[in-house]
C-alpha positions in Angstrom: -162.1 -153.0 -38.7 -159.8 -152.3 -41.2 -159.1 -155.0 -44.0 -155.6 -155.8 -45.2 -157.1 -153.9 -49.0 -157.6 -150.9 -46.9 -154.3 -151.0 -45.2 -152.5 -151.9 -48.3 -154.2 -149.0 -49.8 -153.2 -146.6 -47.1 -149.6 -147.6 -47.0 -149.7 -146.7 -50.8 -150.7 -144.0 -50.6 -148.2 -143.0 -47.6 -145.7 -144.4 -49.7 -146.3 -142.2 -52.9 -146.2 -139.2 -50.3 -142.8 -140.2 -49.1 -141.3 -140.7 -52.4 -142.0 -136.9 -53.5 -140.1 -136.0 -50.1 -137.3 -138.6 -50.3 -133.9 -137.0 -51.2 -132.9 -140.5 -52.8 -136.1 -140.6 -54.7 -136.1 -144.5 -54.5 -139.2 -145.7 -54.6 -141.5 -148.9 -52.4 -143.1 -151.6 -53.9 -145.0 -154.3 -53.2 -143.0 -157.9 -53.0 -145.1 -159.6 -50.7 -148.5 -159.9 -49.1 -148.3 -162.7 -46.8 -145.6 -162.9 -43.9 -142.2 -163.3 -45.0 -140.8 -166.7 -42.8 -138.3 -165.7 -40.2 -135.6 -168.2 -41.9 -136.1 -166.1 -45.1 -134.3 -162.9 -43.4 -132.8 -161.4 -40.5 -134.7 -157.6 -39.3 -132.7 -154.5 -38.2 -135.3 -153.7 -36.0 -139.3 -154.2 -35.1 -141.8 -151.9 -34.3 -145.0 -152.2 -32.6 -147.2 -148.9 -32.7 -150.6 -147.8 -33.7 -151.9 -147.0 -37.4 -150.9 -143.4 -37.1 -147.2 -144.1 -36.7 -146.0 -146.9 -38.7 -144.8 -144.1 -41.2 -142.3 -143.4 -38.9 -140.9 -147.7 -39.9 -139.9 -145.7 -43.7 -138.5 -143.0 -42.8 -136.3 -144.6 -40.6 -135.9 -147.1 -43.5 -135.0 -144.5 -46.0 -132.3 -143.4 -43.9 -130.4 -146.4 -43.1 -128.4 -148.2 -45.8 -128.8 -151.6 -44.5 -132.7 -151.2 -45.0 -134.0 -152.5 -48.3 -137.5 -153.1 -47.2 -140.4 -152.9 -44.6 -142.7 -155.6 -44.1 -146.3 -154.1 -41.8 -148.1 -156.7 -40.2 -151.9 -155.8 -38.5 -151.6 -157.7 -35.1 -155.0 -156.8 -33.9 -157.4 -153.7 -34.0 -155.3 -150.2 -34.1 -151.8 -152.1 -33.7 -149.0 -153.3 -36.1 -145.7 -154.1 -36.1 -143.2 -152.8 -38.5 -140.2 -154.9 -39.5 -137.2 -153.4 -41.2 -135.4 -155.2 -43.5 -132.5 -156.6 -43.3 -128.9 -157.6 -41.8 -129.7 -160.8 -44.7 -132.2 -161.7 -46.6 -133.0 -164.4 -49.1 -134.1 -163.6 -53.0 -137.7 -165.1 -53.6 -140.5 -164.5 -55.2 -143.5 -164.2 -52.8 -147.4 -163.8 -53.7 -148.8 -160.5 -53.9 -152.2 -160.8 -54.3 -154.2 -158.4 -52.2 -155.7 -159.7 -49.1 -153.9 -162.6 -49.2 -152.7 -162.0 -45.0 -152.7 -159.4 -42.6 -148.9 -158.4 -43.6 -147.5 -156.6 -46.4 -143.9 -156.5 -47.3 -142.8 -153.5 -49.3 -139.1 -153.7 -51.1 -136.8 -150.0 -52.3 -136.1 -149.7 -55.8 -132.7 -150.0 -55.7 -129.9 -150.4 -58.3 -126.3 -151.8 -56.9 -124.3 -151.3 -60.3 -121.5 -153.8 -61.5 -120.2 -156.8 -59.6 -117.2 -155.8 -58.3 -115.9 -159.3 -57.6 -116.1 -161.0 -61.1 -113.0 -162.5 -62.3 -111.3 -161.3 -58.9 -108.3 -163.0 -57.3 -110.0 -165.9 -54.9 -108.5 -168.1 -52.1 -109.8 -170.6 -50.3 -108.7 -171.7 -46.6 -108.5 -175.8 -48.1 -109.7 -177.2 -51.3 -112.2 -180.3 -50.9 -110.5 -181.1 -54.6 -108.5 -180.2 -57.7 -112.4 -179.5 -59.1 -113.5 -177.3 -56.2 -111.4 -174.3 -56.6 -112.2 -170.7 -55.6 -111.7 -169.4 -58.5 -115.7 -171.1 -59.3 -116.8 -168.6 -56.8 -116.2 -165.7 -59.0 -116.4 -167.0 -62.2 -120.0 -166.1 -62.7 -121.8 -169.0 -63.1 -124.3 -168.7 -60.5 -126.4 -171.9 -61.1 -123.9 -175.2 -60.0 -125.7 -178.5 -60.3 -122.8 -180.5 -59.4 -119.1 -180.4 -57.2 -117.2 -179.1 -60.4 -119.2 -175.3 -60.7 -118.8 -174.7 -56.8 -115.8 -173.5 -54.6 -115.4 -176.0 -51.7 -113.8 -176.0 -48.7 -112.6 -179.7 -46.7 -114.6 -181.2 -43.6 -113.8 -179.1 -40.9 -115.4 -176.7 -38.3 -113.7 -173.2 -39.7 -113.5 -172.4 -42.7 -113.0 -169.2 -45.2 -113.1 -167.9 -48.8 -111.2 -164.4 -48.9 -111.7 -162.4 -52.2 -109.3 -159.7 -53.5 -110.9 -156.7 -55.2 -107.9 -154.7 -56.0 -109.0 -151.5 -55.0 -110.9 -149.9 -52.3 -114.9 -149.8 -51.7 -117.7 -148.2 -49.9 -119.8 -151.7 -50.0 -123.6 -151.7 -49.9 -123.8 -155.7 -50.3 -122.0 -158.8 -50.7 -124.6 -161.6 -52.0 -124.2 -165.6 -51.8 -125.4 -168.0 -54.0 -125.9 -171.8 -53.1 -125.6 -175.0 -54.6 -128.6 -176.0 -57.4 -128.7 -179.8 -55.3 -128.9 -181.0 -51.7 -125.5 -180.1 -50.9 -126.6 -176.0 -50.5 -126.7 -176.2 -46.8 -123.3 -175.9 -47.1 -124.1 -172.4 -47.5 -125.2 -172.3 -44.1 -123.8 -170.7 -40.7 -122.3 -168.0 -43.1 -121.1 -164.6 -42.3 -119.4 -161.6 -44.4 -116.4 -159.6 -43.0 -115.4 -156.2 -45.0 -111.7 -155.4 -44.6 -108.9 -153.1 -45.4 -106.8 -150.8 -43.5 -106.1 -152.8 -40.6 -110.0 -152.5 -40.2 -112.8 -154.7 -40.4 -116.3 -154.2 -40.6 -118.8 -157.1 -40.4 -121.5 -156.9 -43.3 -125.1 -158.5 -42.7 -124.7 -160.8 -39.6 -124.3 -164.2 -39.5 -127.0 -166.3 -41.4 -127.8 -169.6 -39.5 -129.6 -171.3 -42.7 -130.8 -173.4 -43.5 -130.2 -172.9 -47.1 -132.2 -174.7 -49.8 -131.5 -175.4 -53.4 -131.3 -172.5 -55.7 -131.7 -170.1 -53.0 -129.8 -166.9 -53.1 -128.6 -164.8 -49.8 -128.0 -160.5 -50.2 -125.8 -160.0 -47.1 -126.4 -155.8 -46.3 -123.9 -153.8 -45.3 -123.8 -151.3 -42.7 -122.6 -147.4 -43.8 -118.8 -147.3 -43.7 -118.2 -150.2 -44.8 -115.2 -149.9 -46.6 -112.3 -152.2 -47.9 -110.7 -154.2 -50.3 -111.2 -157.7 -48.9 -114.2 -159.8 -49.0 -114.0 -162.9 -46.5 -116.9 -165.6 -46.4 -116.9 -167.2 -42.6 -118.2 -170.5 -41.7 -118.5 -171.6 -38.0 -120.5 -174.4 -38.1 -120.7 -175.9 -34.2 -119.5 -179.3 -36.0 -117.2 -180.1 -38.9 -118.9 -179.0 -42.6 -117.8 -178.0 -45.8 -118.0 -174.4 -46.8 -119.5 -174.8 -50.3 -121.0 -171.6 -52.5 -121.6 -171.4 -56.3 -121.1 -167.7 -56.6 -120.1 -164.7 -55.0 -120.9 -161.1 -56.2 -120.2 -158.0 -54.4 -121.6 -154.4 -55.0 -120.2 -151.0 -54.1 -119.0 -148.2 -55.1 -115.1 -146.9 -55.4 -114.3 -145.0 -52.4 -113.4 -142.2 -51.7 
């Protein structure tokens, strides 16, 4: 039987293999050794194969954009499933002490560069009040304790906060942080359009929630996603607020 230290160990070394053969020569490292929980993040895709094969989760990783991450869980004897990460996921801190579960979660090295959508023009579908602005959502502050650090939207069941970036971008990810108080699940039932061009390209999926204080949500974008526009959704099924304390965006100028 193979123990979750021997597994770990073989992935590792699978892992140091791959980065010698990777043109992007980003690297894998270990974020998590227990099971990440599903309202944590969102996979691209699962795998269930033997031992043998579960390379096959990083290469396809490697050579998707969207895919930050692999989590490799041992199911039973000679079968695990592979989990790609993610359409979203949220930013925490997990243990990693070895042996800890039958799962490990291994996260890319990766470096997005300077967020594009600080001090950007903002708009906001309504205003909850003159202290709620959307201007807050790209100002950034990213920790908001209370109504007057947040951009807020009224009661209702659709709601929107567009941001203008000025020029066109290839975007790799769009990130969302919530409220520091009770009020952060009205981060929730969230998605991220890209547009420009008469085009848009939706970027991570929609996240349900539900959000908790201080909790942070990378929305990952899809290759080709290009634009100039940045629109937070909400379509709650009833009548909430749209409320986030920050908004960053990453990218690169394009073309």
């Amino acid at each position: 039987m193979i123990s979750s230290l021997l597994l770990t160990f073989i992935l590792g070394m699978h892992i140091s293999l791959c980065v010698s053969q990777a043109t992007n020569g980003h690297k894998f490292e270990i974020k998590a050794t227990v099971p990440l929980p599903s309202t944590d993040f969102k996979p691209l895709f699962t795998v269930d194969d033997s031992k043998a094969k579960f390379h096959q989760c990083f290469f396809l990783c490697e050579r998707n954009q969207q895919c930050i991450g692999v989590e490799i869980c041992k199911i039973k004897e000679g079968l695990f499933r592979c989990q790609a990460c993610c359409e979203w996921k949220k930013v925490k801190k997990y243990t990693t002490l070895l042996g800890a579960s039958n799962c490990t979660y291994y996260e890319q090295d990766l470096v997005y560069g300077a967020n594009l959508a600080l001090n950007k023009t903002a708009t906001l579908s309504t205003q909850e009040d003159f202290s709620t602005a959307s201007s807050n959502a790209v100002d950034g502050i990213t920790v908001c304790p209370s109504i007057e650090f947040v951009a807020a939207s009224i009661f209702t069941r659709d709601s929107w906060l567009s941001i203008q970036l000025e020029s066109t971008y290839s975007i790799r990810m769009v990130v969302i942080y919530a409220r520091t108080d009770w009020h952060a699940y009205e981060a929730d039932h969230t998605r991220v359009i890209v547009s420009g061009d008469n085009f848009n390209y939706p970027c991570g999926g929609e996240y349900p929630g539900p959000t908790q204080e201080n909790d942070v949500i990378d929305f990952l974008c899809a290759a080709g996603t290009v634009g100039s526009n940045i629109t937070i959704l909400k379509r709650p099924p009833h009548d909430e607020h749209l409320t986030v304390c920050e908004v960053e965006v990453f990218g690169k100028l394009y073309p």
